[in-house]
Residue frames relative to the residue before (quaternion, step in Angstrom):
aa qw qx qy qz dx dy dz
X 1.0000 0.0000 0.0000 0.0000 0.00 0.00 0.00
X 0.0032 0.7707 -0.6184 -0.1533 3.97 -0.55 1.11
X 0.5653 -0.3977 0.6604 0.2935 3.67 -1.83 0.54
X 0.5223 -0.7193 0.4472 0.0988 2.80 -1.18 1.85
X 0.7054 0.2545 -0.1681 0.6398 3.85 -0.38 0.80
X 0.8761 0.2676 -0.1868 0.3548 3.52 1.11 0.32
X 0.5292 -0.5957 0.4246 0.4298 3.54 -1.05 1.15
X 0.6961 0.5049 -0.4633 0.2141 4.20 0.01 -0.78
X 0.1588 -0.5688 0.6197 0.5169 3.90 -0.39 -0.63
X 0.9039 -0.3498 0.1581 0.1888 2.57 -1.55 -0.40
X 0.4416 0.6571 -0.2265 0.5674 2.73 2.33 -1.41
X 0.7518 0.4727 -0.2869 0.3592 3.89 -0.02 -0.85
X 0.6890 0.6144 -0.1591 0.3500 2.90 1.10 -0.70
X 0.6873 0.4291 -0.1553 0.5651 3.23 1.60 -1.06
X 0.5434 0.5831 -0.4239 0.4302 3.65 1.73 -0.18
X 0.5961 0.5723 -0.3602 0.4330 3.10 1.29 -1.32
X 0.6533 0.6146 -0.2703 0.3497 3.89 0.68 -0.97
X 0.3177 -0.6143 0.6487 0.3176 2.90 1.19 -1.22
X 0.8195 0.4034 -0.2622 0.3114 3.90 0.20 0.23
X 0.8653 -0.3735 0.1637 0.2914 3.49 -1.05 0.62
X 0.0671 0.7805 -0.4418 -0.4373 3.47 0.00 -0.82
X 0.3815 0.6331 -0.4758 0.4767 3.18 1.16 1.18
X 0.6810 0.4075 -0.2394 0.5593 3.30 0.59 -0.81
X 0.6450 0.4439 -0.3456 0.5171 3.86 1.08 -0.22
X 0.4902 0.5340 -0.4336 0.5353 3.85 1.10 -0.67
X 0.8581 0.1534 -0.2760 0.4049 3.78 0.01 -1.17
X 0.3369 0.5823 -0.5359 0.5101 3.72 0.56 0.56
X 0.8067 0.1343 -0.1842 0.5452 3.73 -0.02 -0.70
X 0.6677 0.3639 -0.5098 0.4023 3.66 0.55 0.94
X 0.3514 0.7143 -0.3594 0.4870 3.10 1.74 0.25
X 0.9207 -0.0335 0.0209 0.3883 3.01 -0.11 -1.71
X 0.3522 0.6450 -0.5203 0.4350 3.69 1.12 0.62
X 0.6818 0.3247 -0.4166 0.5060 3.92 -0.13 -0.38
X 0.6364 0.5162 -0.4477 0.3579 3.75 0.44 -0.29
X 0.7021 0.5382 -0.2341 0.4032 3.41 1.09 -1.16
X 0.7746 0.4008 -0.3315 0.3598 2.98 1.19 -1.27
X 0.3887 0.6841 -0.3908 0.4777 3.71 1.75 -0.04
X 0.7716 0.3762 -0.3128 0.4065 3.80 0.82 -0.76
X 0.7311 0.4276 -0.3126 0.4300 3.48 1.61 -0.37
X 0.4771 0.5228 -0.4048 0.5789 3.31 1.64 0.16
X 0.7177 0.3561 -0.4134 0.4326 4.04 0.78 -0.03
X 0.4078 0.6746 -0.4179 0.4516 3.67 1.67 -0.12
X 0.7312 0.4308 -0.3108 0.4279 3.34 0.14 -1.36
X 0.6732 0.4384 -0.3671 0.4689 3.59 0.55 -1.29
X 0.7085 0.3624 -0.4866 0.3604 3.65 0.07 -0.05
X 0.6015 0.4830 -0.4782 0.4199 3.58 1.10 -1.15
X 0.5394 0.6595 -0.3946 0.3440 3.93 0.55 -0.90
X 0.8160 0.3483 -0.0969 0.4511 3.52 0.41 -1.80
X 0.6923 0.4023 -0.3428 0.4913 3.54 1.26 0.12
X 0.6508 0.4459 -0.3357 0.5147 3.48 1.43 -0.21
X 0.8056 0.0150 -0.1871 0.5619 3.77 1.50 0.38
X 0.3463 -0.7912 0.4884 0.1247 3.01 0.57 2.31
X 0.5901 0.6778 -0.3153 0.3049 4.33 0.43 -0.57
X 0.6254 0.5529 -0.2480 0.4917 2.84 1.65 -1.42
X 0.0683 -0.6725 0.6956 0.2435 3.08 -1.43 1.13
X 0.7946 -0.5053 0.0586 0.3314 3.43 -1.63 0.06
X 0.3135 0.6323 -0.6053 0.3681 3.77 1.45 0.76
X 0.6324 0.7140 -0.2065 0.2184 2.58 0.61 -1.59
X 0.6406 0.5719 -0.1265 0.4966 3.58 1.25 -1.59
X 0.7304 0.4523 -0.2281 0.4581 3.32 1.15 -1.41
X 0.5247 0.5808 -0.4457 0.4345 3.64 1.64 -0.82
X 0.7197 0.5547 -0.2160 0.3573 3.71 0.86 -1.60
X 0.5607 0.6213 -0.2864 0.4664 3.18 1.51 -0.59
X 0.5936 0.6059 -0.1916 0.4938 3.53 1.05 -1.22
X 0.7095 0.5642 -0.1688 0.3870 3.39 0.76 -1.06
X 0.6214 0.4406 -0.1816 0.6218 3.41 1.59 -0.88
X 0.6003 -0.5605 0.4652 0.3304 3.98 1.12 -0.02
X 0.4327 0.6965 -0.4537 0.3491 3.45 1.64 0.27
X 0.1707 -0.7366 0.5933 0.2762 4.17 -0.26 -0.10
X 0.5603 0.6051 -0.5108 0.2428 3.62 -0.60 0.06
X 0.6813 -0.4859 0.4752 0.2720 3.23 -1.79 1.65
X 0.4664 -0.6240 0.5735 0.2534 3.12 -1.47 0.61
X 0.4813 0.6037 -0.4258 0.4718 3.80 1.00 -0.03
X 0.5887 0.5664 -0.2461 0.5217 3.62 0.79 -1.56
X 0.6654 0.5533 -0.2735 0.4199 3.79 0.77 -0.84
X 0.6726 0.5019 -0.1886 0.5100 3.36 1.17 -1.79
X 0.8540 0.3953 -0.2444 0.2338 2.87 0.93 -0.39
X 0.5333 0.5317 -0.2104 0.6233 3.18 1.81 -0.01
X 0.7364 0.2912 -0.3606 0.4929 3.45 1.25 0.62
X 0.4397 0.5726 -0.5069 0.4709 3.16 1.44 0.45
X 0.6202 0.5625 -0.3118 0.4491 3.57 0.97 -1.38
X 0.9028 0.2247 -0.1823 0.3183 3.62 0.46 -0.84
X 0.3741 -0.7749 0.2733 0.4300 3.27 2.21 1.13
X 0.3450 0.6663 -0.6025 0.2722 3.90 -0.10 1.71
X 0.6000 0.4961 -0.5307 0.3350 3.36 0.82 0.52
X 0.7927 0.2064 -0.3090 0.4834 3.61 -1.45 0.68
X 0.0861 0.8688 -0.4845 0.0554 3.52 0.52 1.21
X 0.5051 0.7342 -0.4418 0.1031 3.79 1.13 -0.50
X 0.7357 0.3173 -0.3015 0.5169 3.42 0.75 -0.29
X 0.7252 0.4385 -0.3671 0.3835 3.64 0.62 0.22
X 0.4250 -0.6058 0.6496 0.1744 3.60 -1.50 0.49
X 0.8372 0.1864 -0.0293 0.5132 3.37 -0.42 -1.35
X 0.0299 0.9109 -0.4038 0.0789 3.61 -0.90 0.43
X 0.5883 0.5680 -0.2486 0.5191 3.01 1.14 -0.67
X 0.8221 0.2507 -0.2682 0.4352 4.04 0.71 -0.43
X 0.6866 0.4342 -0.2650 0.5195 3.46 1.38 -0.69
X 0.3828 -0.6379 0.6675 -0.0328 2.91 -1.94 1.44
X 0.0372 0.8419 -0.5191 -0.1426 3.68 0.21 0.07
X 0.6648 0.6543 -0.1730 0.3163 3.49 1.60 -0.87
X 0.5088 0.5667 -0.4340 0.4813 3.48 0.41 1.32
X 0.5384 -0.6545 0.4899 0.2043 3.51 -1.25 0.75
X 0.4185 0.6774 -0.5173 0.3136 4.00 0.93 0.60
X 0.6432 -0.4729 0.3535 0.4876 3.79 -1.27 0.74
X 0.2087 -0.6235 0.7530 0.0261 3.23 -1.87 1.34
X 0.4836 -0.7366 0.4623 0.0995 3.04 -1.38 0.84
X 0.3558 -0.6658 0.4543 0.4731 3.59 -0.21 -0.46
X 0.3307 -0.7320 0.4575 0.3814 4.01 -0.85 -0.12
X 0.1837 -0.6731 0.7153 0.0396 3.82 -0.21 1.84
X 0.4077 0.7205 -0.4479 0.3378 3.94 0.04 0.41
X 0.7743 0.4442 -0.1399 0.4284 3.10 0.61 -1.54
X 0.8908 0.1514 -0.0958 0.4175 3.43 -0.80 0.92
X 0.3050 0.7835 -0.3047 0.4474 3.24 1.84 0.33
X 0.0080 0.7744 -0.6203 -0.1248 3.58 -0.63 0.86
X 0.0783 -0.7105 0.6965 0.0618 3.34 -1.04 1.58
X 0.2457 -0.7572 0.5922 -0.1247 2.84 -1.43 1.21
X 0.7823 -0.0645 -0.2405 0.5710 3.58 1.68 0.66
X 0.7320 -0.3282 0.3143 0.5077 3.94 -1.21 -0.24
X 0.8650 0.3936 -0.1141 0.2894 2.91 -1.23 0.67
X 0.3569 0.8175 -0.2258 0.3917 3.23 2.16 0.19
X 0.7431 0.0819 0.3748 0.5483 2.45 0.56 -2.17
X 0.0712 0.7676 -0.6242 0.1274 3.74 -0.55 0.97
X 0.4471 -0.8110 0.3772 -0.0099 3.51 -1.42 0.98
X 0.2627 0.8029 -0.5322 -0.0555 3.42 0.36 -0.61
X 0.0177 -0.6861 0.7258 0.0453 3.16 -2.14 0.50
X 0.3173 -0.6990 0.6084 0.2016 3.05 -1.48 -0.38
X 0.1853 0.7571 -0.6214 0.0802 3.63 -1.03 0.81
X 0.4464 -0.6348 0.5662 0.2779 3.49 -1.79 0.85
X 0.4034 -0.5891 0.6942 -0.0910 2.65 -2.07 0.93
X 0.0550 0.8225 -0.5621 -0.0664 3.59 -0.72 1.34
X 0.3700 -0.6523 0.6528 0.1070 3.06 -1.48 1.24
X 0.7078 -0.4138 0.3779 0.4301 3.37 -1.41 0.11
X 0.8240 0.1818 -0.0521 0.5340 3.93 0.16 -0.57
X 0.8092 0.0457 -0.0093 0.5856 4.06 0.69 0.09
X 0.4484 -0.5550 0.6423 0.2801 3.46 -1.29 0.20
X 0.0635 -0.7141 0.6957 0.0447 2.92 -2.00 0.47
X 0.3834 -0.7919 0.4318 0.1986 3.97 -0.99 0.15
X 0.1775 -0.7183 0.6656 0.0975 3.15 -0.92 1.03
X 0.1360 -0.6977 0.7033 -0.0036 3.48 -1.34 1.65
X 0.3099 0.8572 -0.3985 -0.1018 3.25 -0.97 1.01
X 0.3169 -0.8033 0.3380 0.3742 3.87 -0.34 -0.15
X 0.0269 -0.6884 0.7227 0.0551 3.81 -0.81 0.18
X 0.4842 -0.5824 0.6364 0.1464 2.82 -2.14 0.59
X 0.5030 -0.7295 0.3870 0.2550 3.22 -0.81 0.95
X 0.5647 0.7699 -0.2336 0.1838 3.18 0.98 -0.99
X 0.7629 0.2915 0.2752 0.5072 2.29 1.86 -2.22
X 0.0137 -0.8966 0.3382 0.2855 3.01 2.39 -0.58
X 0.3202 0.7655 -0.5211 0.1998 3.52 0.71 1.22
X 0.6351 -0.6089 0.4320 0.1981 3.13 -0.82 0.48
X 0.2162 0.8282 -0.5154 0.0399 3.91 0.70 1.11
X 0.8770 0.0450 -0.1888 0.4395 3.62 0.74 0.40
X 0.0254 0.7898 -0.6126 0.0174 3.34 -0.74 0.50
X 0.1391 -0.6026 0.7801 0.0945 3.98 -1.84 0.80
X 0.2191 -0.6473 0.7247 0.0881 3.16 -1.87 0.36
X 0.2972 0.8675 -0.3926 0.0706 3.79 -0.61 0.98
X 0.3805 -0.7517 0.2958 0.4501 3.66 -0.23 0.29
X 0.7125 0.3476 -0.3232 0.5167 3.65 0.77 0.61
X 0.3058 -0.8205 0.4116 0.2525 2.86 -1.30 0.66
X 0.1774 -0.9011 0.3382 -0.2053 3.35 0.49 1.94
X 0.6593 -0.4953 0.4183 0.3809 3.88 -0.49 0.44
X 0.8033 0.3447 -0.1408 0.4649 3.12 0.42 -1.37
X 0.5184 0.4303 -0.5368 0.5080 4.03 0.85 0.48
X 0.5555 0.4685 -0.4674 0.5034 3.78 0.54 0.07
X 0.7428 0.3778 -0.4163 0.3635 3.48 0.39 -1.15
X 0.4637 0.7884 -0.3193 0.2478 3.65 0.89 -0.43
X 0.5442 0.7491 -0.0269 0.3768 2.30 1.32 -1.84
X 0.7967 0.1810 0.0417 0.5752 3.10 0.40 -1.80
X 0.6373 0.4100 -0.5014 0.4177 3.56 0.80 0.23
X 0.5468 0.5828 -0.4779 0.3647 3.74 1.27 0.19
X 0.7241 0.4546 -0.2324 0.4637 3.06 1.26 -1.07
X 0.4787 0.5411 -0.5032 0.4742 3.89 0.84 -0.13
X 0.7693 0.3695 -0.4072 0.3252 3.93 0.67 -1.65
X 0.5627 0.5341 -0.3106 0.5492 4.24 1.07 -0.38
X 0.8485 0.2357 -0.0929 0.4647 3.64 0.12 -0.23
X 0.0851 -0.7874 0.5941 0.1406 3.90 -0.14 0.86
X 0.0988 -0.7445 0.6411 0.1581 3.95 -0.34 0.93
X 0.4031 -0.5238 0.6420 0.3885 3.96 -1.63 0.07
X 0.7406 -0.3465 0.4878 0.3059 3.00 -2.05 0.19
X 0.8866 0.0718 -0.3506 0.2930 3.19 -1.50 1.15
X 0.2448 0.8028 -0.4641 0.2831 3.45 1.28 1.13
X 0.3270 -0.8273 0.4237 0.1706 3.40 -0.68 1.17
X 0.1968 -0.8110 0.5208 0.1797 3.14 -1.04 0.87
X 0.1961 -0.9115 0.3527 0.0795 3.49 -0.45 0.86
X 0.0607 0.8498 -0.5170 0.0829 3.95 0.23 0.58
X 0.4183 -0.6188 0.5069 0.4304 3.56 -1.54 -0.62
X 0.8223 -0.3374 0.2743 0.3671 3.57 -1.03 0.03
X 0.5452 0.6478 -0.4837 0.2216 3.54 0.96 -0.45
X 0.7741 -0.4635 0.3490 0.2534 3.31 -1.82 0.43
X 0.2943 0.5805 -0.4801 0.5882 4.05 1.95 -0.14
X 0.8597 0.4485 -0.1741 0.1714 2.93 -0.18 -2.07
X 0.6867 0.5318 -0.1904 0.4575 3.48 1.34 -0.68
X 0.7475 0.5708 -0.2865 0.1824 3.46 0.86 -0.55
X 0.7314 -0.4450 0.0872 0.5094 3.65 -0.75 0.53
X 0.6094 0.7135 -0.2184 0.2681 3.24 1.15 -1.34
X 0.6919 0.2792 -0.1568 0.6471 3.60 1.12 -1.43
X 0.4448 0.5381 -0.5258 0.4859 4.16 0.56 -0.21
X 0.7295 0.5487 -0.2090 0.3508 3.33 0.14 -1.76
X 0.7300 0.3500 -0.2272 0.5413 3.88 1.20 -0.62
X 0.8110 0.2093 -0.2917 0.4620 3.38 0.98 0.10
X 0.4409 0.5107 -0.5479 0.4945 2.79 0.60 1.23
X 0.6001 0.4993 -0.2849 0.5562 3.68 1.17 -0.94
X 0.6934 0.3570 -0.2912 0.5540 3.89 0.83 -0.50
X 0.5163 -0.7245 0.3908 0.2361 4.04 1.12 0.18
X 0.2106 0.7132 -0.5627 0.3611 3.62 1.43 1.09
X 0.2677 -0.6887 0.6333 0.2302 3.06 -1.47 0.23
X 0.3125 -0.7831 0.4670 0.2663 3.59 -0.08 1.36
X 0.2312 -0.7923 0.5626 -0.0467 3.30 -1.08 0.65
X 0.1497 0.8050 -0.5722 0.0462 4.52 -0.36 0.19
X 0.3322 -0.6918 0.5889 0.2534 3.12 -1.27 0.72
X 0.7372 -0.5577 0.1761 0.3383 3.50 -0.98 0.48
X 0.4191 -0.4748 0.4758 0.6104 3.95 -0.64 -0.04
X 0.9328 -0.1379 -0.1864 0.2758 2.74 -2.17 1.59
X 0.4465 0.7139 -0.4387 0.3138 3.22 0.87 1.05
X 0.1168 -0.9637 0.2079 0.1202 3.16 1.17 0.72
X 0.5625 0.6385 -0.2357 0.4694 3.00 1.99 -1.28
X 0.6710 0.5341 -0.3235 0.3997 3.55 1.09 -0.79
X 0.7354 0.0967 -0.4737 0.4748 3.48 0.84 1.33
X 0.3968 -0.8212 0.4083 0.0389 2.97 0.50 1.46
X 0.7481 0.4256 -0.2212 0.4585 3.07 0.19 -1.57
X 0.6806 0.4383 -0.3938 0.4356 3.99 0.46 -0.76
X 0.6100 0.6428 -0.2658 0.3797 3.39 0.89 -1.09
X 0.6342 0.5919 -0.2381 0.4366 3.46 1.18 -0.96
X 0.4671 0.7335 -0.2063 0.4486 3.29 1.76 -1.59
X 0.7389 0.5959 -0.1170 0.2918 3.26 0.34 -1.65
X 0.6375 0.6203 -0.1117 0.4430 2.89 1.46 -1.98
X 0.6849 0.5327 -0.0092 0.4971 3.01 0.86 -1.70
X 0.5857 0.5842 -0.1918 0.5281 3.82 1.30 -0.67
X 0.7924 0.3192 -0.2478 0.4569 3.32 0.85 -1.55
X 0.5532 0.6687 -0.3069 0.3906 3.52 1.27 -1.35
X 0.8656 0.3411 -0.0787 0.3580 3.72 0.83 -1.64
X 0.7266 0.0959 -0.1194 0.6697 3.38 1.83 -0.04
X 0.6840 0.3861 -0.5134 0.3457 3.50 0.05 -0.63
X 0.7253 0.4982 -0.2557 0.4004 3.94 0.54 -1.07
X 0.7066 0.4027 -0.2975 0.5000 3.60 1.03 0.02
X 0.6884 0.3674 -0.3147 0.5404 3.36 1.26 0.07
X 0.0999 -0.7273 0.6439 0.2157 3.90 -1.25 0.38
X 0.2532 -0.7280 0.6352 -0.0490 3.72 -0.41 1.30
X 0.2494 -0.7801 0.5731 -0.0272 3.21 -0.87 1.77
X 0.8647 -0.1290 -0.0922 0.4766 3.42 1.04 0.39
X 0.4750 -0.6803 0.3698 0.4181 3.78 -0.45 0.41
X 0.4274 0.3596 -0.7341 0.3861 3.67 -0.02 1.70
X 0.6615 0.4979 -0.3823 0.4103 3.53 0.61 -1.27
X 0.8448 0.2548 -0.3489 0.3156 3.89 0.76 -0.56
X 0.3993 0.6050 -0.5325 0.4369 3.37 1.52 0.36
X 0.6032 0.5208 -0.3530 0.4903 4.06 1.10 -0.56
X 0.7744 0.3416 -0.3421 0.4083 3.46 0.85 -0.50
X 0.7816 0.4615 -0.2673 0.3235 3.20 1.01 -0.32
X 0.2047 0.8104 -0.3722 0.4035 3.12 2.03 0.32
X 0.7517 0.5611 -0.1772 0.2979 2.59 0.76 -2.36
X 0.6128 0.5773 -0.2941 0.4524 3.14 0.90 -2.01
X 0.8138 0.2470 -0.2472 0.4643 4.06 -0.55 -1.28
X 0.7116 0.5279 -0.2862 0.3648 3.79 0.68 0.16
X 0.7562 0.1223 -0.0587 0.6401 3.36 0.60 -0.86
X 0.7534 0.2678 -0.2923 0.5245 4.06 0.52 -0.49
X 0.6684 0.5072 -0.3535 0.4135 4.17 0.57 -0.42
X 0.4163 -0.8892 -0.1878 0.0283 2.96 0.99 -1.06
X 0.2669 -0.6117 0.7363 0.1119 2.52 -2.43 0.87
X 0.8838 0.2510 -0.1616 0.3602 4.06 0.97 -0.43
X 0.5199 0.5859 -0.4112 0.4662 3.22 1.84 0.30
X 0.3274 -0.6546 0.6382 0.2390 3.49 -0.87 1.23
X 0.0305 0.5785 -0.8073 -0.1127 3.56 -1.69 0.65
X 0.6947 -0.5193 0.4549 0.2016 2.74 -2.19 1.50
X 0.7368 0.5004 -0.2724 0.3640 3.71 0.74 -1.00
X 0.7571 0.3905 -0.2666 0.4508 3.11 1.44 -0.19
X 0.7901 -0.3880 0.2089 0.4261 3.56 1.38 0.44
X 0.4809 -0.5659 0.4843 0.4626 2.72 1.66 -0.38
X 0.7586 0.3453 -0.3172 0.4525 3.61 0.20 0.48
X 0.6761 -0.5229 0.3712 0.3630 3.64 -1.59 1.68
X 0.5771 -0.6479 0.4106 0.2804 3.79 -0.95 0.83
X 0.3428 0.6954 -0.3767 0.5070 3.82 1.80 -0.36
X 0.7728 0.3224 -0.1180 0.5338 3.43 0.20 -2.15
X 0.5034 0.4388 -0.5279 0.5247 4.00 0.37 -0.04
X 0.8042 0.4585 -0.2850 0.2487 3.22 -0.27 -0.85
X 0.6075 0.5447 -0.2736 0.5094 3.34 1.54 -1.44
X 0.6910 0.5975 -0.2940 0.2812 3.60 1.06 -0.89
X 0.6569 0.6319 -0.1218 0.3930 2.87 1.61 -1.18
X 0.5627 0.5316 -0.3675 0.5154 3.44 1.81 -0.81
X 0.6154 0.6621 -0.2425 0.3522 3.37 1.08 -1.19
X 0.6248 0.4774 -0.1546 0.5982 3.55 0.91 -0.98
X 0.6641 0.5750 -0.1983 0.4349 3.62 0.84 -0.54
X 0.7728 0.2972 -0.1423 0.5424 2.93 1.22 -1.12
X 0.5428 0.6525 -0.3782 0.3697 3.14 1.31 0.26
X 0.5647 0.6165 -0.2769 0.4737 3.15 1.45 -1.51
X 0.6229 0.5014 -0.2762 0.5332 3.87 1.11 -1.70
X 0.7210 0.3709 -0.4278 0.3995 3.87 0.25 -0.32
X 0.4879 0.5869 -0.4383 0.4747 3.90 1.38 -0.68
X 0.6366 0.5954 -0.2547 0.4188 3.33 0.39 -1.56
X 0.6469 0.3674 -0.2717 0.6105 4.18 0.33 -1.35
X 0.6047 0.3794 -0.4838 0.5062 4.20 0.21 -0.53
X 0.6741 0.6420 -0.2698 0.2463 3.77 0.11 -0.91
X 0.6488 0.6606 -0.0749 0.3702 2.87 1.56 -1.27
């Protein structure tokens, strides 16, 4: 018997290891149905988001076509679980709930001219695949500056990976009263727990409408720019190695060394640093003036 993509069988292989071929039989009955469950829930999302119309025959027909086997039930069901059916008015899906009767905000965001840190702040939520399961990446950025001031990594998508979030970015960043936080409707975003801290920390809570995705632009963009520039070039085998990579990415390469066009061309770190600088100049012209 040879290992697909490979000159050893099987027997060579486990000498070379040094291991059983018992202990190698239940190792790959271990973890093979998990993987192939996460790459059989990949496709069905990349499918149902690249043809929002498709309901889930439809997915299983498109699926078939690529050389994929898999029951059309197995289908219905892995897009009910990961909320992809009836996609025409939605974008993002996988993290946002909108469907529940908890206070909604209005959206003080829109059409707002911010004009320094600390104005305006964002938050979202988006999955993250690992080799055998998803995880979630909650995070927040200022708009101003589209930096990155807090972020959680977790395997659920729970209340308390938002609050993280924003309690990372509250302990690095002191903000004044009546800063606006801005998010979408989901069921993180709504609950007593993370309301209850910004309101005690003097945010003004802010939401963009149900299935209006565009109406947090600025996070959405993040995301884009997240999956395209790290998540899709890396395969993370478990959520230390990608909490280590993704540290890296929104910390030392997002930023301090990615240039964004909206900001001049320059890493959202150096926008900002410039901006205090220039500030305090004008305020020192201003005290000479006086």
């Amino acid at each position: 018997m040879q290992l697909e993509g490979a000159r050893l069988s099987i027997e060579e292989a486990c000498r070379t290891a040094q291991v059983g071929r018992a202990g190698f039989y239940r190792s790959f009955q271990e973890h093979a149905p998990r993987q192939a469950e996460t790459e059989l829930r990949d496709r069905i999302q990349r499918v149902a988001l690249e043809n929002r119309f498709y309901g889930y025959r439809r997915v299983a027909a498109e699926l078939r076509r690529q050389g994929i086997v898999v029951n059309h039930k197995r289908v219905l069901r892995v897009m009910r679980e990961d909320n992809l059916l009836s996609l025409r008015k939605r974008r993002f899906l996988l993290t946002t709930d909108s469907r529940h009767y908890r206070p909604i905000y209005p959206n003080l965001a829109a059409g707002r001219e911010i004009t320094a840190p600390n104005q305006v702040w964002v938050a979202d939520i988006t999955y993250i695949r690992l080799r055998e399961e998803f995880i979630f990446l909650a995070v927040v950025l200022d708009a101003f500056s589209r930096r990155v001031v807090g972020w959680a990594l977790g395997e659920s998508l729970q209340a308390s990976l938002v609050l993280e979030a924003l309690n990372r970015a509250l302990a690095d960043r002191p903000v004044p009263r009546g800063i606006i936080h801005h998010s979408d409707q989901g069921l993180q975003y709504v609950s007593a727990e993370l309301l209850d801290r910004l309101l005690e920390c003097g945010f003004q809570i802010s939401m963009s409408r149900k299935a209006a995705p565009w109406e947090n632009g600025y996070a959405e963009s993040f995301i884009k720019t997240l999956k395209t520039e790290e998540v899709s070039l890396r395969q993370y085998q478990n959520l230390q190695q990608a909490r280590q990579s993704l540290g890296h990415f929104l910390e030392e390469v997002y930023n301090q060394r990615r240039l964004h066009s909206a900001l001049g061309y320059l890493p959202p770190a150096q926008f900002e640093r410039d901006w205090h600088e220039q500030n305090h100049q004008e305020a020192a012209a201003r005290q000479l003036l006086l």
